[in-house]
gemmi code that builds the backbone of each chain (N, CA, C; Angstrom):
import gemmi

chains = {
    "A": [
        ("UNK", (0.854, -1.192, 0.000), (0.000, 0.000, 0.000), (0.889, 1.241, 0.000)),
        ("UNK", (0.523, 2.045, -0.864), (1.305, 3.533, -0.900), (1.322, 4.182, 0.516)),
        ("UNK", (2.650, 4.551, 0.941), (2.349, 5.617, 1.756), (2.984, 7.169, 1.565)),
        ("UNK", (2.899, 7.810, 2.760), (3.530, 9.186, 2.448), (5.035, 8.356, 3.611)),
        ("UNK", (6.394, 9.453, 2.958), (7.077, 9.394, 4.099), (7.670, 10.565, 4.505)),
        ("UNK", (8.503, 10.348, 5.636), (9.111, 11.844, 6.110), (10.524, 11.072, 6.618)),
        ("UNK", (11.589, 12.399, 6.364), (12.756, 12.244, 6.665), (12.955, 13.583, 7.317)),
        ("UNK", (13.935, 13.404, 8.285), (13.824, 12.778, 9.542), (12.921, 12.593, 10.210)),
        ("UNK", (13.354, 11.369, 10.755), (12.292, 10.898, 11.891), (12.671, 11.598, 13.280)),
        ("UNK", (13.616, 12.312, 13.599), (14.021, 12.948, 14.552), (14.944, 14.527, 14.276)),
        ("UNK", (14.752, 15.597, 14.395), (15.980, 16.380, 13.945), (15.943, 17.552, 15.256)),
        ("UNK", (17.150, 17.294, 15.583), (17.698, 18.372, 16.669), (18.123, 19.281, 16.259)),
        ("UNK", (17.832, 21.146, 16.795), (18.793, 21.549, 16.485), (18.847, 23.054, 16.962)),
        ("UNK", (19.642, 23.833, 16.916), (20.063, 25.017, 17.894), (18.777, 25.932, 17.084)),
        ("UNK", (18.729, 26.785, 18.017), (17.748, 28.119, 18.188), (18.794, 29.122, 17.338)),
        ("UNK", (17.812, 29.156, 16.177), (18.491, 30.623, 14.961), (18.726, 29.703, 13.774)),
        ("UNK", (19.002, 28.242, 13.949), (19.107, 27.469, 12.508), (18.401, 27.317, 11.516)),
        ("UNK", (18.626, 27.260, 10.325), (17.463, 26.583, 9.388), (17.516, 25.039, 9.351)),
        ("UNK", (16.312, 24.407, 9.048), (16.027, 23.022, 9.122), (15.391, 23.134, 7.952)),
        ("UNK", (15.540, 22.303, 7.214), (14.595, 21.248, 5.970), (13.781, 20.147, 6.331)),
        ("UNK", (12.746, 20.279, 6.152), (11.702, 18.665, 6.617), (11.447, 18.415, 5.474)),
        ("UNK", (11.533, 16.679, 5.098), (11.246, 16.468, 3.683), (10.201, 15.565, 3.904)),
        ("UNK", (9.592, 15.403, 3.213), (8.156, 14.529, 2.709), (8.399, 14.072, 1.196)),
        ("UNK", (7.993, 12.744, 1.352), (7.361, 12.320, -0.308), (5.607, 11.516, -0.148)),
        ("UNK", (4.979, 12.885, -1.039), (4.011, 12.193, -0.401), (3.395, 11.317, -1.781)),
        ("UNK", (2.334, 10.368, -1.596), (1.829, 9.248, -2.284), (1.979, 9.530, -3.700)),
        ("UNK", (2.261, 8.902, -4.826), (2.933, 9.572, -6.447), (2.177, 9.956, -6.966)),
        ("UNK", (0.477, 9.627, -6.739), (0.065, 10.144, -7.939), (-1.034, 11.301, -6.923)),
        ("UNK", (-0.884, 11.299, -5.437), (-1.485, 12.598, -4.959), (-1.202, 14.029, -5.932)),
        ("UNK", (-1.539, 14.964, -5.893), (-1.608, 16.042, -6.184), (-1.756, 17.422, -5.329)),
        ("UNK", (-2.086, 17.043, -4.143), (-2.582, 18.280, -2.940), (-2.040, 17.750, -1.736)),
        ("UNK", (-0.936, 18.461, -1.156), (0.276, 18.953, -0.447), (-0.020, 19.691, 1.351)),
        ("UNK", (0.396, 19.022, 1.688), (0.031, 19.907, 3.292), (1.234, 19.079, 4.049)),
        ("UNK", (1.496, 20.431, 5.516), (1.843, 20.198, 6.750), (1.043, 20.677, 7.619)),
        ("UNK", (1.047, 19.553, 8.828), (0.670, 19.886, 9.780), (1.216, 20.052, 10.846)),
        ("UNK", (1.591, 20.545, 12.190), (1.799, 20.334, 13.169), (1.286, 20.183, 14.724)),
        ("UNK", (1.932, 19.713, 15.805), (1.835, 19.196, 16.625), (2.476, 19.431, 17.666)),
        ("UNK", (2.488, 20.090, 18.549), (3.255, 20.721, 19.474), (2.714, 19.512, 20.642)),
        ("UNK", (3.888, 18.946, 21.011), (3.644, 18.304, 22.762), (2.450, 18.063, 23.097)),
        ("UNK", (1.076, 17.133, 23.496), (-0.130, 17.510, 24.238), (-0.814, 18.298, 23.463)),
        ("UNK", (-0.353, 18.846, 22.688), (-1.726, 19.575, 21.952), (-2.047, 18.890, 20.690)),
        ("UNK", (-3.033, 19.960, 20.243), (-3.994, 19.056, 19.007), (-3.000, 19.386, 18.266)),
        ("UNK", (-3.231, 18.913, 16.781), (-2.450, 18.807, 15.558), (-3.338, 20.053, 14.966)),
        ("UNK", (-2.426, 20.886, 13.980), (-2.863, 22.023, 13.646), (-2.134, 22.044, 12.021)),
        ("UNK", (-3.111, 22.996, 11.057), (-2.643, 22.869, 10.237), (-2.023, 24.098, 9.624)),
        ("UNK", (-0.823, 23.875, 9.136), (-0.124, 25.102, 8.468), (-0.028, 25.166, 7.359)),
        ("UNK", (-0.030, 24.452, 6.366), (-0.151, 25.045, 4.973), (-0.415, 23.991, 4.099)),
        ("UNK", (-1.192, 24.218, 2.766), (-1.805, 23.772, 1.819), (-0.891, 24.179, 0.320)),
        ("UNK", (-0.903, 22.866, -0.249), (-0.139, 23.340, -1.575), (-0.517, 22.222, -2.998)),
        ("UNK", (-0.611, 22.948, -4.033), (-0.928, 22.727, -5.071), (-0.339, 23.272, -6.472)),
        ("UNK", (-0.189, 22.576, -7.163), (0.501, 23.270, -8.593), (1.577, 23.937, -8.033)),
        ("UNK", (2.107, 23.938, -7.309), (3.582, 24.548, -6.968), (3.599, 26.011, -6.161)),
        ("UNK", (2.324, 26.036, -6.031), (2.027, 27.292, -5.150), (1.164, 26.918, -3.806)),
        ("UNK", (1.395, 27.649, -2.750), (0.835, 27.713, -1.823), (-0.885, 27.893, -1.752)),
        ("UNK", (-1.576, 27.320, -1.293), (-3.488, 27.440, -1.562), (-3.994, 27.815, -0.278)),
        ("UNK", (-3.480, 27.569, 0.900), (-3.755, 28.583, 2.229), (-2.671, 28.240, 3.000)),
        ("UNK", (-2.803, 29.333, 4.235), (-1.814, 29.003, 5.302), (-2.397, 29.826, 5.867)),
        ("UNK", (-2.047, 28.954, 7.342), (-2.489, 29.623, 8.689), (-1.795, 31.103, 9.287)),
        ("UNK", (-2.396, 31.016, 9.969), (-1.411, 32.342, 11.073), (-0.064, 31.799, 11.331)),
        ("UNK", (0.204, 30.879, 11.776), (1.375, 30.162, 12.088), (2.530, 30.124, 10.796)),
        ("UNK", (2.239, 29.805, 10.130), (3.030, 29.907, 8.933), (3.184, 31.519, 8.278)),
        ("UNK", (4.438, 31.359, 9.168), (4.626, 33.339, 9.176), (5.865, 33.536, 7.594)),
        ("UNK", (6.697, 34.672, 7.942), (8.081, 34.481, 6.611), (8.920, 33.697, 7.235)),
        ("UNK", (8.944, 33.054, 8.414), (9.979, 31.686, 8.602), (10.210, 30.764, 7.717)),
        ("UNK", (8.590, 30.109, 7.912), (7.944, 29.175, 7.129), (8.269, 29.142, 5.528)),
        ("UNK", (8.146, 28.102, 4.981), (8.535, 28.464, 3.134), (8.358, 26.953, 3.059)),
        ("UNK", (7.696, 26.506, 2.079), (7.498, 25.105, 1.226), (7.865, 25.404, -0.046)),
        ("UNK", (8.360, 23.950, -0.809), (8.544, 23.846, -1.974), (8.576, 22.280, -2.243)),
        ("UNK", (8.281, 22.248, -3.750), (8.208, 21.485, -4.124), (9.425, 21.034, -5.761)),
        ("UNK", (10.732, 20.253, -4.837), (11.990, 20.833, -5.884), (12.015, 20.280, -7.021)),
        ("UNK", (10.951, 18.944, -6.539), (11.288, 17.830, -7.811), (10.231, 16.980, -7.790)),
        ("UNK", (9.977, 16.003, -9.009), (8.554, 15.417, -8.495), (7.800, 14.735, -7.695)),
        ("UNK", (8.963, 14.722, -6.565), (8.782, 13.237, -5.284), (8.368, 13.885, -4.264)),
        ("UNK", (9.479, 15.338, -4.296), (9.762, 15.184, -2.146), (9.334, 17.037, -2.432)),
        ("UNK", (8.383, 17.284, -0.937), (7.484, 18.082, -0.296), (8.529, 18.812, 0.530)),
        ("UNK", (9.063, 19.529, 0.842), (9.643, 20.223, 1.444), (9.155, 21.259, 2.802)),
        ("UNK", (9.251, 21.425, 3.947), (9.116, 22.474, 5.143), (10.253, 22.987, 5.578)),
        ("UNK", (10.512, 23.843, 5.231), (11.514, 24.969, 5.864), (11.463, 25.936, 6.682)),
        ("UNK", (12.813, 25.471, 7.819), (11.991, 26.873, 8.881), (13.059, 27.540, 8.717)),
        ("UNK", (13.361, 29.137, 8.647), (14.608, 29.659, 8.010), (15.331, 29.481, 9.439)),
        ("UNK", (14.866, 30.495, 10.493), (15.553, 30.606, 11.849), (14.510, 30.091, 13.027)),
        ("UNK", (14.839, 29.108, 13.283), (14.327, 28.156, 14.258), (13.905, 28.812, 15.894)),
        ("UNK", (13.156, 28.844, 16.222), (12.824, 29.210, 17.715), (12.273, 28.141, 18.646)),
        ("UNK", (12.480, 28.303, 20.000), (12.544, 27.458, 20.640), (10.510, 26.611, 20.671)),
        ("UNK", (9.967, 27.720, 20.395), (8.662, 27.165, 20.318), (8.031, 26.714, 18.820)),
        ("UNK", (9.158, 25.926, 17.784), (8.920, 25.653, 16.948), (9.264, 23.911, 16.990)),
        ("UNK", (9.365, 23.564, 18.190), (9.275, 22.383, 18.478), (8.022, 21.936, 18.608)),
        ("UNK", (8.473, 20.479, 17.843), (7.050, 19.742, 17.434), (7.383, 19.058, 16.921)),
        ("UNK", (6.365, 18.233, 16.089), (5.667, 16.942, 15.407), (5.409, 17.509, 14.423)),
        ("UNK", (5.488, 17.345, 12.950), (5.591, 17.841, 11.976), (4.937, 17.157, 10.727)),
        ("UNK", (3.761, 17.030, 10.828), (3.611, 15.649, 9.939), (3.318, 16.358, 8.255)),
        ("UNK", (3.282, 15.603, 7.650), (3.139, 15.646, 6.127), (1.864, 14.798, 5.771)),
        ("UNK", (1.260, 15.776, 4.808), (0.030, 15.049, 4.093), (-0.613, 14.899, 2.999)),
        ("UNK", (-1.127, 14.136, 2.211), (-1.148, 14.527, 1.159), (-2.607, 14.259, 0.468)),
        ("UNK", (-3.310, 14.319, -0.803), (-4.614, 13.782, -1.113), (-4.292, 13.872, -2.760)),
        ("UNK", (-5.063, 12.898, -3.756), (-5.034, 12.754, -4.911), (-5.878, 13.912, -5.676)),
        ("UNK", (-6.798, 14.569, -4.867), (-7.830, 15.759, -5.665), (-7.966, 16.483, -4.368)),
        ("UNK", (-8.335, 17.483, -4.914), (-9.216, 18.644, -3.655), (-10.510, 18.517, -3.621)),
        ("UNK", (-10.992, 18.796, -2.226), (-12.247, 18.606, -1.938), (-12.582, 18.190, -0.206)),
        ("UNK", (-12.883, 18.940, 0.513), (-13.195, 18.919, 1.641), (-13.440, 16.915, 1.952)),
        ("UNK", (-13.770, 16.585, 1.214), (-14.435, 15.085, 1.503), (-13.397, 14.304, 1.000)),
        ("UNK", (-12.197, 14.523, 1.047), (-11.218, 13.866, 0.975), (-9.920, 13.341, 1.992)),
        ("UNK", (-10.366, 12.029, 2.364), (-9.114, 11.792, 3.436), (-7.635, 12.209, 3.084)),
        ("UNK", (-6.911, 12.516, 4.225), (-5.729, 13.499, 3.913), (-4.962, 12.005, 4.743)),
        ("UNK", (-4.027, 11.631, 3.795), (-2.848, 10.579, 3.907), (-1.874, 11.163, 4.895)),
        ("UNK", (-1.261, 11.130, 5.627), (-0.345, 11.219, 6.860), (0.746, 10.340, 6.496)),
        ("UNK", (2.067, 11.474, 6.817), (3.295, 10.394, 7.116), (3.593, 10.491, 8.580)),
        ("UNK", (4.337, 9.862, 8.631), (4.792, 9.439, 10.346), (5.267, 10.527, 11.290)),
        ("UNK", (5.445, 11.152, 10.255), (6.101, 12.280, 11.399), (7.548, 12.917, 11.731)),
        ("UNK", (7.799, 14.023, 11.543), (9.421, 14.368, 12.621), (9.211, 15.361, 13.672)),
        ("UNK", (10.041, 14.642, 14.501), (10.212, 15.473, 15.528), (10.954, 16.390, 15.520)),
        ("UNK", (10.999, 17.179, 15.617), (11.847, 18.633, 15.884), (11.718, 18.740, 16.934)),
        ("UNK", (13.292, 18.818, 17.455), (13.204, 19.790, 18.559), (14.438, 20.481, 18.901)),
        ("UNK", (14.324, 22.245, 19.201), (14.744, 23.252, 18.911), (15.505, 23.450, 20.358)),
        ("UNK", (17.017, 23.625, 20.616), (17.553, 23.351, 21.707), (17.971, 25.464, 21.867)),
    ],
    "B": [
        ("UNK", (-15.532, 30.177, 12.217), (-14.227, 29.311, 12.276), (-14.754, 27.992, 12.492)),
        ("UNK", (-14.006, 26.737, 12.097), (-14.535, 25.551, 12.652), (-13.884, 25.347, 13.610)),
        ("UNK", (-14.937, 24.425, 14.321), (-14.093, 23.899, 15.576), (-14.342, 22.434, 15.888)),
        ("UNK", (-13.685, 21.574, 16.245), (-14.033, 20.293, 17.059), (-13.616, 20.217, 18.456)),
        ("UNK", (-14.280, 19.394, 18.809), (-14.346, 19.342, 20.849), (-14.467, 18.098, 21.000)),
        ("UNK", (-13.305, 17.387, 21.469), (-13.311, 15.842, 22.234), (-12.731, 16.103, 23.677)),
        ("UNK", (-14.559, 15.844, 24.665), (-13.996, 16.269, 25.558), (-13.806, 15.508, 26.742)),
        ("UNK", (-13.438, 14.509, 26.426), (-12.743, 13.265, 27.143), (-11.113, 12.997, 26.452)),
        ("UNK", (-10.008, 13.636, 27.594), (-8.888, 13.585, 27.230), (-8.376, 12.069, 27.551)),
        ("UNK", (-8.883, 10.964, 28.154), (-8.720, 9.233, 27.752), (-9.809, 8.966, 28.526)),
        ("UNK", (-10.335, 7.661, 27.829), (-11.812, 6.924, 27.669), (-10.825, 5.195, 28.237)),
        ("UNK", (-11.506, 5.076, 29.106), (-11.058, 3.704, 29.714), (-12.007, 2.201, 29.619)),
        ("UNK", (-11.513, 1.285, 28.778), (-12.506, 0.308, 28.623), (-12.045, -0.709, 28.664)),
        ("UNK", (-12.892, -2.297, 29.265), (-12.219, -3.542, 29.503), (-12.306, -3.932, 28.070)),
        ("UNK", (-11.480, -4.939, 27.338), (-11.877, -5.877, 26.078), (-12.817, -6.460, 26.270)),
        ("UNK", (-13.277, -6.516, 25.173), (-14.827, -6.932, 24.865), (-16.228, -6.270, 25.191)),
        ("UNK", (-16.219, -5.118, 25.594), (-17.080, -4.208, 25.925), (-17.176, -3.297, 24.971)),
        ("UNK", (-18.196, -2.828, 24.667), (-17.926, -1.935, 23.672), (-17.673, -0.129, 24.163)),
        ("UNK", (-17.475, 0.690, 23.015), (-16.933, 1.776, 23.658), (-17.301, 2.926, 22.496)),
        ("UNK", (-17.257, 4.049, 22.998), (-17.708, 5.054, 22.569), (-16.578, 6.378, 22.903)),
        ("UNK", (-15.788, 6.996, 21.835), (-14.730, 7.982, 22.078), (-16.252, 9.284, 20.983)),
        ("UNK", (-16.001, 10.639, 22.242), (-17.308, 11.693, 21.976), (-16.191, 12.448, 21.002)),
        ("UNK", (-16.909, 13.547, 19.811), (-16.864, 13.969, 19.046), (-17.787, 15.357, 18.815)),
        ("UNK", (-17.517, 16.891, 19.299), (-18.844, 17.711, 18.807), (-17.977, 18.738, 18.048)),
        ("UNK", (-18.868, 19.215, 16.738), (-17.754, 20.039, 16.219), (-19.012, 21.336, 15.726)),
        ("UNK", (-18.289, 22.308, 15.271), (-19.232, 23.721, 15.013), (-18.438, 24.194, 13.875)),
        ("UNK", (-19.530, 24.400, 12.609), (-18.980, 24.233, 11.260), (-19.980, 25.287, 10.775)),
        ("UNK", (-19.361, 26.401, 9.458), (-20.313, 27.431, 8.719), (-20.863, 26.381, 7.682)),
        ("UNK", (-21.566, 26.046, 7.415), (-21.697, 25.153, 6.173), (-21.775, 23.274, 6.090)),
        ("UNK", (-21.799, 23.080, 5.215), (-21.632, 21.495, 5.746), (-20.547, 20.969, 6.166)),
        ("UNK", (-20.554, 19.774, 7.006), (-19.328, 19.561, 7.636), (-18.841, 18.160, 6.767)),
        ("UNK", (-17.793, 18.057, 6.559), (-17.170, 16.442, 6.509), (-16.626, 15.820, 7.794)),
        ("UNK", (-16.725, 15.166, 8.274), (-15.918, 14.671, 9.136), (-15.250, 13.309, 9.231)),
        ("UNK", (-13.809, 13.388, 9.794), (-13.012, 12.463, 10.042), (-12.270, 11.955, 11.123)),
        ("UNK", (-12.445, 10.490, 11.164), (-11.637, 9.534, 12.725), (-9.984, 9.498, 12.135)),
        ("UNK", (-9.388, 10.078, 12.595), (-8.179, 9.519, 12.876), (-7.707, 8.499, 13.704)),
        ("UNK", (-6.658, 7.806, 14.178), (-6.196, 6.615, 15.248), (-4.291, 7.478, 14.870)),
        ("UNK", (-4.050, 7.529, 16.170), (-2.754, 7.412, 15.954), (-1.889, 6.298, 17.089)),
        ("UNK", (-1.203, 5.433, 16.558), (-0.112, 4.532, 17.447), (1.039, 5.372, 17.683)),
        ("UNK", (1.880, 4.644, 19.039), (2.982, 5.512, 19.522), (4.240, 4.923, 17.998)),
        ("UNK", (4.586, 6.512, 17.850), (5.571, 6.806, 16.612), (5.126, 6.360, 15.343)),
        ("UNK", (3.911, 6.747, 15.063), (3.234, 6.602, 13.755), (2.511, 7.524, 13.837)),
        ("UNK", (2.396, 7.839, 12.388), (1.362, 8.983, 11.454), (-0.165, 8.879, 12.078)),
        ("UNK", (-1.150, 9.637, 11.638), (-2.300, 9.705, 11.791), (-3.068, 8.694, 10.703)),
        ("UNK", (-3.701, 7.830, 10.945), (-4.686, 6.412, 10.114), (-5.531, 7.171, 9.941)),
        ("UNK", (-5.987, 7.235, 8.687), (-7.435, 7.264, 8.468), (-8.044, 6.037, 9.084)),
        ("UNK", (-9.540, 6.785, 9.604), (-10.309, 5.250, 10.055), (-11.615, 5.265, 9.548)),
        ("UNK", (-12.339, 6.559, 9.233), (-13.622, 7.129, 8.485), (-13.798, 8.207, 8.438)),
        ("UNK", (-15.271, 8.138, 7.612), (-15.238, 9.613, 7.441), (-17.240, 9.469, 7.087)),
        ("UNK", (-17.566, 10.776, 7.675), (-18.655, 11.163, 6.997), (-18.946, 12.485, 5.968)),
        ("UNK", (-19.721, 12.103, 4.833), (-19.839, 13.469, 3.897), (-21.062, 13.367, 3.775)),
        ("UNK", (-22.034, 12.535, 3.239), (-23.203, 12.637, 2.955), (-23.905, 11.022, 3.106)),
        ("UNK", (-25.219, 11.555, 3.558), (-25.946, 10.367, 3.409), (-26.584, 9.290, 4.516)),
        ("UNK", (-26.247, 8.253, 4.774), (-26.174, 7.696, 5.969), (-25.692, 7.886, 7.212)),
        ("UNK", (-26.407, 8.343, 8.224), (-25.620, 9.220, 9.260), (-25.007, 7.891, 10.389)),
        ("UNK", (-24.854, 6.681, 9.794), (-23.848, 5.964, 10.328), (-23.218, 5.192, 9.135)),
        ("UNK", (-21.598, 5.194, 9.767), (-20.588, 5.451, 8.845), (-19.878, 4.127, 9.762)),
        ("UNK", (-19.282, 3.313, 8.424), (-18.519, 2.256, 8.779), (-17.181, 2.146, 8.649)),
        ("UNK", (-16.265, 1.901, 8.807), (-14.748, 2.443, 9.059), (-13.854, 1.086, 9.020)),
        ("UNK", (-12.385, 1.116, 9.379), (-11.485, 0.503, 9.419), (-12.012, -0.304, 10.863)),
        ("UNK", (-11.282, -1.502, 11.241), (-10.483, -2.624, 12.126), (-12.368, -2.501, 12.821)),
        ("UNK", (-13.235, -2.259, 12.441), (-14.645, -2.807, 12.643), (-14.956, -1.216, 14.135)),
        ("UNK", (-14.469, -0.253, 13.698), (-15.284, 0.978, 14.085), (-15.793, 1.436, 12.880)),
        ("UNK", (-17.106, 2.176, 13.394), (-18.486, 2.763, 12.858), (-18.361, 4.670, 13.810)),
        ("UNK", (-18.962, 5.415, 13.252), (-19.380, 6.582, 13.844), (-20.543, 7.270, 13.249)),
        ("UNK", (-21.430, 7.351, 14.391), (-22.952, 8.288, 14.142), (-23.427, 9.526, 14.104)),
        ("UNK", (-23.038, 10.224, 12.763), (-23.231, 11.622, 12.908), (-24.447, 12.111, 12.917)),
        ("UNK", (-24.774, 13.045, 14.019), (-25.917, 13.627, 14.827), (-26.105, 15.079, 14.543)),
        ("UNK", (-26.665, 15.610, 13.046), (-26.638, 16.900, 13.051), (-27.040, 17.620, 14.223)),
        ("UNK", (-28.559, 17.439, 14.917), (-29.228, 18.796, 15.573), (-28.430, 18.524, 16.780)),
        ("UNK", (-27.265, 17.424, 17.466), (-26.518, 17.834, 18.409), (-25.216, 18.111, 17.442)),
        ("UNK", (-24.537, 18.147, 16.162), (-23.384, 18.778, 16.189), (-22.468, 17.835, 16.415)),
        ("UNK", (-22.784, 15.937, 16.224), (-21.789, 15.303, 16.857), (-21.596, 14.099, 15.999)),
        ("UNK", (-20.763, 13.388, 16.215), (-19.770, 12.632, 15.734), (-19.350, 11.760, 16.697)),
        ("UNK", (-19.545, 10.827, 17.321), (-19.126, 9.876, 17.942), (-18.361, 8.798, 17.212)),
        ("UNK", (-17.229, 8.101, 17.973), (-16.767, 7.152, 17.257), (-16.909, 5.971, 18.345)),
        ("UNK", (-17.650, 5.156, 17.868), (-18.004, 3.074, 18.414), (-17.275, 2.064, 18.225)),
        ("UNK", (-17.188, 1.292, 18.538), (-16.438, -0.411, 18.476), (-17.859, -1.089, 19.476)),
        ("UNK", (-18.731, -2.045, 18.400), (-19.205, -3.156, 19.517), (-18.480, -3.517, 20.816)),
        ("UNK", (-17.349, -3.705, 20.192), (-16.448, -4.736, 21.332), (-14.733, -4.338, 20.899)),
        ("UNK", (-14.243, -4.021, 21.890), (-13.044, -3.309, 22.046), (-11.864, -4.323, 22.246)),
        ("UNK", (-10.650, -4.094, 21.341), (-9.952, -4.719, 21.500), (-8.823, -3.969, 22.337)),
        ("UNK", (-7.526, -4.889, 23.256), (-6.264, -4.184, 24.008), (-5.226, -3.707, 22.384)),
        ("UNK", (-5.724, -4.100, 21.535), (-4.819, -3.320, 20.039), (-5.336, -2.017, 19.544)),
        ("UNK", (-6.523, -1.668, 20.225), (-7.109, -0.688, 19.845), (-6.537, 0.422, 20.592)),
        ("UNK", (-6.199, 0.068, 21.426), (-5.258, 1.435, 22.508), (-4.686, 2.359, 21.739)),
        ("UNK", (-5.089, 3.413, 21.726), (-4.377, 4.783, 20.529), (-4.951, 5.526, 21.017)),
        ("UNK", (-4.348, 6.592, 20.544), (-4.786, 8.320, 20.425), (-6.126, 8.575, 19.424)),
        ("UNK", (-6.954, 8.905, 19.702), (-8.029, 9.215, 18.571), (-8.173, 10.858, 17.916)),
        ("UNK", (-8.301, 10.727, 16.829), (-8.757, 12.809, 16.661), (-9.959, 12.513, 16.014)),
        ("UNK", (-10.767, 13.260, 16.196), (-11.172, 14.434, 15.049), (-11.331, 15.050, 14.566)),
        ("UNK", (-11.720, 14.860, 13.496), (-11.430, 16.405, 12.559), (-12.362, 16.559, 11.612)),
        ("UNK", (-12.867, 18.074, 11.547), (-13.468, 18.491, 10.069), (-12.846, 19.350, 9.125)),
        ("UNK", (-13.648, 19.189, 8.008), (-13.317, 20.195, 7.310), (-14.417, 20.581, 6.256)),
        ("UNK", (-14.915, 21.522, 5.887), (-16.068, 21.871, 4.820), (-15.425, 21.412, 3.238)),
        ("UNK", (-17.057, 22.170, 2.577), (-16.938, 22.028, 1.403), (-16.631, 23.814, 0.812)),
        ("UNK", (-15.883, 24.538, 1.080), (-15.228, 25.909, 0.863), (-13.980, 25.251, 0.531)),
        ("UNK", (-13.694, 25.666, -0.601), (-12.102, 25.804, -0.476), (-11.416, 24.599, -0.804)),
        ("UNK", (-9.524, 24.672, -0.144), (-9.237, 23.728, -0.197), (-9.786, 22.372, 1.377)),
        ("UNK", (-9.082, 21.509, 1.067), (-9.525, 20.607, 2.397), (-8.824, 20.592, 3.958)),
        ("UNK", (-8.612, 21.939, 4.473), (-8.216, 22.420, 5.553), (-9.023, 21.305, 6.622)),
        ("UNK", (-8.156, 20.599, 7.412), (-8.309, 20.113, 8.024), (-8.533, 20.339, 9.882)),
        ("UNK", (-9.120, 20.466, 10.694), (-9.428, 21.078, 11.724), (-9.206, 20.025, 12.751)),
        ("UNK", (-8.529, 19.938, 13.973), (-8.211, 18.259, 14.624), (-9.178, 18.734, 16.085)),
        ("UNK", (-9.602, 18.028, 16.821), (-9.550, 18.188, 18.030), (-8.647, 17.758, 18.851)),
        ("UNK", (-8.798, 18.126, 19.744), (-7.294, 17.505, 21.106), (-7.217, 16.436, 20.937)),
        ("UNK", (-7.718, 15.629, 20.801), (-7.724, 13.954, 20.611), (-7.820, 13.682, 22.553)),
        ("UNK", (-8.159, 12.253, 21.981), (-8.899, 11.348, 23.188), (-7.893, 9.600, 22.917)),
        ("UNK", (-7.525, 9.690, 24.130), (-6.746, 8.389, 24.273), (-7.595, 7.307, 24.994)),
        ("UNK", (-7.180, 6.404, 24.678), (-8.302, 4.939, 24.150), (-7.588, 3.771, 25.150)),
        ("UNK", (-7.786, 3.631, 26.344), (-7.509, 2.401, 26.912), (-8.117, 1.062, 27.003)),
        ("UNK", (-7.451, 0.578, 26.395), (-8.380, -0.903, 26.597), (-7.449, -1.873, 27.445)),
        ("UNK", (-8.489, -2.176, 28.630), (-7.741, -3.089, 29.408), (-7.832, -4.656, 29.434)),
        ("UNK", (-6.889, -5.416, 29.622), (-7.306, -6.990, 29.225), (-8.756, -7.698, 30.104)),
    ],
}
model = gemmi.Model(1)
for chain_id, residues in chains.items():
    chain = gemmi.Chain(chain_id)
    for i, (resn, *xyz) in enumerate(residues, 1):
        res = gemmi.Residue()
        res.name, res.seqid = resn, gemmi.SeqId(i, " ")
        for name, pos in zip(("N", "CA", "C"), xyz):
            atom = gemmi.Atom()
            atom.name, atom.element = name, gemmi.Element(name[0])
            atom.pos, atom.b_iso = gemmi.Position(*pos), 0.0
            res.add_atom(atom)
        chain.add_residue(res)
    model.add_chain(chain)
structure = gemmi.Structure()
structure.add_model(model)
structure.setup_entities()
């Protein structure tokens, strides 16, 4: 069965760094998201992507934030300068069409966490 | 804004009993809604979903959920509960506006005891 994945499954790293989160999500999906997950709290969503452009984003997804999509596999989350409350669970998601009535595929997850 | 509310932060049940994790959400428009399951160090499972039609909905590993417009709710069931069923549960909506912005609640953790 297809899944989505994410690399790293763990990434540490100092306060002011940039980090790359990569995703490949399912091959023949078409519609692009991260979500996150801070400790105990709910999972929240930060951004939506399609055709190579961004289709919403939250409050949270400020000019830190930046997605791309470099090549035809892997989903990209970039945080430019890392802060300590950008630790989290980071998941990746993906769907074959748009449409509210569409289950959103999940990869496993990385952890970030921002020292 | 949408919102979902699971407001049982863990639901405690023996195997073989059946069980009920609550679900109420507040939506402009029609709602879709979806069960997640998450295991420790794994992604979020789809497990169902409701969009239209039959307001009970049949799902993965033999859960069902009964969506209840004039209360706003979404419950998720198991006849009979298994100790593999132990997970994190969410839910989540999202309308028919737009793209498929997904909305989670806190989620509700699922004990099943032998």
């Amino acid at each position: 069965e297809p899944e989505v994945t994410q690399t790293p499954s763990h990434q540490v790293t100092q306060m002011g760094q940039e980090v790359i989160l990569r995703c490949v999500p399912i091959s023949n999906h078409l519609y692009f998201y991260w979500y996150r997950q801070i400790l105990g709290q709910k999972v929240e969503f930060l951004v939506s992507f399609y055709n190579n452009e961004i289709s919403e984003k939250s409050e949270i997804f400020d000019d830190q934030f930046s997605v791309e999509r470099p090549d035809g596999s892997n989903f990209t989350l970039k945080i430019r300068s890392t802060k300590l409350e950008d630790s989290a669970m980071y998941f990746c998601a993906s769907t074959p069409t748009s449409g509210g009535y569409n289950e959103q595929f999940f990869g496993p997850g990385t952890r970030l966490t921002v020292l | 804004a949408q919102s979902v509310a699971q407001p049982e932060d863990q639901v405690n049940v023996a195997e073989g009993n059946p069980l009920t994790v609550k679900c109420t959400y507040s939506v402009s428009g029609n709602p879709y809604l979806f069960w997640y399951v998450q295991y420790p160090n794994r992604g979020l499972q789809f497990l169902l979903k409701y969009i239209t039609g039959d307001n009970l909905v049949k799902g993965s590993y033999g859960f069902e959920a009964e969506f209840n417009k004039s209360q706003t709710s979404f419950h998720l069931k198991k006849p009979s509960a298994l100790v593999s069923d132990s997970a994190l549960y969410f839910c989540a909506v999202a309308t028919n506006t737009g793209f498929q912005k997904l909305v989670f609640g806190t989620g509700t953790r699922l004990l099943v005891s032998p």
